[in-house]
Every structure is written in C-alpha cells, then in structure tokens.
C-alpha positions as CSV (number, residue, x, y, z in Angstrom):
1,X,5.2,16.5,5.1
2,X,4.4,13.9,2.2
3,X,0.5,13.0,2.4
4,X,1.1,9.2,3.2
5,X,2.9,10.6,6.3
6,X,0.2,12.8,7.6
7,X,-2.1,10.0,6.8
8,X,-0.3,7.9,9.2
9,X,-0.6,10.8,11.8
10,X,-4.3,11.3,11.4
11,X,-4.6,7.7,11.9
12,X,-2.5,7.4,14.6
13,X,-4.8,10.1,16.0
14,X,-8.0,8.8,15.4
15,X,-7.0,5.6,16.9
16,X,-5.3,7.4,20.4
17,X,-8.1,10.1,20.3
18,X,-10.2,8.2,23.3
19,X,-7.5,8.2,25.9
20,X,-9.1,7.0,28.1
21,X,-11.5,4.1,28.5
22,X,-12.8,2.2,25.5
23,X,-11.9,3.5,22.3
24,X,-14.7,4.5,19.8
25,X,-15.4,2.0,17.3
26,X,-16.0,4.9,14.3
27,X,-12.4,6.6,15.3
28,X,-10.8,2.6,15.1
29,X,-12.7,2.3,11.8
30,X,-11.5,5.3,10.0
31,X,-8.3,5.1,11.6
32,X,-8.0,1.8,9.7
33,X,-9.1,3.4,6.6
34,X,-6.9,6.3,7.0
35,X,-3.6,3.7,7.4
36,X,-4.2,1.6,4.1
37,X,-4.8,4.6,2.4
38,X,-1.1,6.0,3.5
39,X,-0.4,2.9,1.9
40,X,-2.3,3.0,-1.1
41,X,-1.0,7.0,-1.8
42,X,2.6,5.8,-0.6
43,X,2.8,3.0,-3.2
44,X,1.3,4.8,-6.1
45,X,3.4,7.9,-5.3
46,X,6.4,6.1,-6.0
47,X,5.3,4.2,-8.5
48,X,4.1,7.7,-10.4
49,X,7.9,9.1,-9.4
50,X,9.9,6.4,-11.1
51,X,7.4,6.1,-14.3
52,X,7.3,10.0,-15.2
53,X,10.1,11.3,-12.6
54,X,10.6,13.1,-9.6
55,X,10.8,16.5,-11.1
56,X,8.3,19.4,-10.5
57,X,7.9,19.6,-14.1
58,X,6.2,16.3,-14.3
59,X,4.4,16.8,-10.8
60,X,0.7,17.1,-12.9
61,X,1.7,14.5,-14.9
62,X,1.9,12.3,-11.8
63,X,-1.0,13.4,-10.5
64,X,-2.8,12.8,-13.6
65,X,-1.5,9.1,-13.0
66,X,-1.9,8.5,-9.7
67,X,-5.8,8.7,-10.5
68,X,-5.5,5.5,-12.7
69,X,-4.6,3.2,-10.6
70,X,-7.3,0.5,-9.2
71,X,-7.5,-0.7,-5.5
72,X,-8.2,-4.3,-7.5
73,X,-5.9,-4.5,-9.8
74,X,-3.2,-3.4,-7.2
75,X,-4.6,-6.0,-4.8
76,X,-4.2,-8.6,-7.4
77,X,-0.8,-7.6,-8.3
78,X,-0.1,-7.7,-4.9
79,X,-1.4,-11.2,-4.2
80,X,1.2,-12.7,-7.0
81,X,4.2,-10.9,-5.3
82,X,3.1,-12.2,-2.0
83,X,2.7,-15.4,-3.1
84,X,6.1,-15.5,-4.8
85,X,3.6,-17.0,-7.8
86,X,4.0,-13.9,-10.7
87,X,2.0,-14.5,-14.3
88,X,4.4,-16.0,-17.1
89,X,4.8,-12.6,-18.6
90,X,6.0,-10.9,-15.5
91,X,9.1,-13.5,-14.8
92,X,11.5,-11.9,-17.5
93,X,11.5,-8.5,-16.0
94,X,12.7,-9.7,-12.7
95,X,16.2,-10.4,-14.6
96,X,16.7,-13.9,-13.2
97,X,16.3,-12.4,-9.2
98,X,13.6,-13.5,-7.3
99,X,11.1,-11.7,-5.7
100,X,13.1,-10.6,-2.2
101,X,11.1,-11.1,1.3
102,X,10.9,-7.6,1.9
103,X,9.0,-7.0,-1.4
104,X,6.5,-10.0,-0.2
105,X,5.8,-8.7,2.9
106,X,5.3,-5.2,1.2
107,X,2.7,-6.7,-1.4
108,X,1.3,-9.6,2.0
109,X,1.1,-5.8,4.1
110,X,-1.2,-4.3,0.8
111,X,-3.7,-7.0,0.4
112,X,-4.0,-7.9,4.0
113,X,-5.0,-3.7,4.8
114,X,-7.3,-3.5,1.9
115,X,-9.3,-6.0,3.3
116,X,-9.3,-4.7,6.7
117,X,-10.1,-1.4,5.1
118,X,-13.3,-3.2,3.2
119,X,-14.0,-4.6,7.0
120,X,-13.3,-0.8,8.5
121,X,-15.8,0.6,6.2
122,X,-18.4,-2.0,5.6
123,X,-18.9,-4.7,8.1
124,X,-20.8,-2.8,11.0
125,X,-20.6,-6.1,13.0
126,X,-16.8,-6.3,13.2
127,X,-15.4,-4.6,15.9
128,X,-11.6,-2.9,16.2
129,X,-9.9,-2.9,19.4
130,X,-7.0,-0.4,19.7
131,X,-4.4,-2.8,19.7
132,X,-5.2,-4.3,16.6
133,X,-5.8,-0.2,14.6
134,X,-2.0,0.2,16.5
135,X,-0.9,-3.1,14.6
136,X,-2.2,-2.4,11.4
137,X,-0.8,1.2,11.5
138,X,2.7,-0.4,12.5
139,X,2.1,-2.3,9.4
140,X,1.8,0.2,7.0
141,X,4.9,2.1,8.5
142,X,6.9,-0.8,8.7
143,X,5.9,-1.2,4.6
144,X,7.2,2.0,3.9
145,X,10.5,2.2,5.8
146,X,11.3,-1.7,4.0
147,X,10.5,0.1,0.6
148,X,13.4,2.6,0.1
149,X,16.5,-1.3,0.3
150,X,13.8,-2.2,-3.1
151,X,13.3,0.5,-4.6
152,X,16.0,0.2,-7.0
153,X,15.7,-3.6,-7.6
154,X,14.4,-5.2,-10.7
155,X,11.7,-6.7,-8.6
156,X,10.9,-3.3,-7.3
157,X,10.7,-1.8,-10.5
158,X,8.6,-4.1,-11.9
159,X,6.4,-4.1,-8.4
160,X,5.6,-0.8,-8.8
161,X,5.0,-1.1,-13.0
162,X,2.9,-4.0,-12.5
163,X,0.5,-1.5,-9.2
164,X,-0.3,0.3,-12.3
165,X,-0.4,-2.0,-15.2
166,X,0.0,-5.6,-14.3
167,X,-3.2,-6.9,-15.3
168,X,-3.1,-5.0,-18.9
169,X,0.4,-7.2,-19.6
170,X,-0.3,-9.6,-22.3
171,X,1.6,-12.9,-22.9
C-alpha cells in the first residue's frame, strides 16, 4: 500500500482509537497531522512521477525530489489555484483552459489542512472533536480520489510543476 494510503489509515486510527467516550485530544491532533501529510506525500508523489517518471529506474531520483519541495511554497501555489487568481507567468501553460473546480478544491483542500496541521501541532489551546479529525480526513481522501479526472490536464500538469517550482518561475 502507497504511504499516503497508510497515512490515511493511521489517521483514521488515531482519530477512532478512543471508542468510547471522549476522544483524546493528542490522538485528534496527530491524527490531523497524519491526514495533511497523506496529502502533502500524495501531491508530491505525483508530482515527482510525472516530472522524472513512474519507472523503478527513476524511483531514487524521485525520492531525491520529493525532499525539495516546501510546505510554503506549495501552500502558496496552492492559494493561486484556489483562488482561480495564477501569477502572469503561469497563465500560458494552462493552454487557454481554465483552472477546473476539481483542481480548486484540490489546492482550497491543501491550504486549508496545512493550517489545521499548524493548529494540530502548535496551538495547545484549540481543541479537535472527532467529527471535525473525521471531516478533515474525508477531505484529504476526497482530494485524492478528484485527482486521477486532472491528472492529465494542462492545469494539472502545471498544478503539480508549479508544487515544486512555482515560486522560482520568472516573468
């Protein structure tokens, strides 16, 4: 099983571990965690496997990629393609398309988990309740079943070009 997979299982764990009565905050916290980063690996696995290929022969080479790529620089990426609003230098690659509504909630579903994520992990105040770890878990699966319809788009390529190196574009 692919690791964004598992991830969704250990976080779907995590979150259902306390069957009964109130769930532990630290399982809803890293079960929160544990969700945006099956997004995170799921995104930058397929961005690695349609820059350098899905063959083993290339698997180190993704790997080797896959370490490059920054949680703000993808959220900020992701903020322009949720907003429908890409930089100048981005709009030619989408061949005349627009960016489809799958695609925005895809790059809306990024952004909005990072920062629950940053609240998961760093706000000890804020507290989780089960149904909202279950929500943002449904989120991150919904993400990836939308992804395979875009994957072969020209706003899907250039999504998953500009995860990597969107910020690095220059006019």
């Amino acid at each position: 099983m692919p690791l964004p997979e598992r991830l969704i299982e250990q976080a779907r764990h995590l979150c259902m571990r306390d069957a009964v009565g109130r769930p532990r905050q630290d399982h809803l916290r890293r079960s929160v965690s544990t969700a945006y980063y099956a997004l995170f690996h799921f995104l930058t696995g397929e961005s690695c496997r349609f820059m350098f290929g899905a063959d083993r022969q290339r698997e180190s080479l993704r790997h080797l990629a896959a370490r490059a790529f920054d949680h703000t620089a993808m959220k900020k990426a992701c903020t322009s393609f949720a907003s429908g609003t890409l930089p100048q230098r981005l709009i030619p690659a989408l061949g005349g398309n627009s960016i489809p509504p799958e695609l925005v909630t895809i790059a809306d579903s990024f952004r909005t988990l990072q920062a629950r994520r940053h609240s998961a992990d760093y706000d000890n105040a804020r507290k989780f309740s089960r149904h909202e770890v279950l929500e943002v878990i449904e989120r991150v699966e919904d993400a990836m079943r939308a992804w395979p319809q875009l994957q072969n788009t020209a706003a899907g390529r250039l999504f998953l070009v500009a995860l990597l190196i969107g910020e690095r574009i220059r006019e």
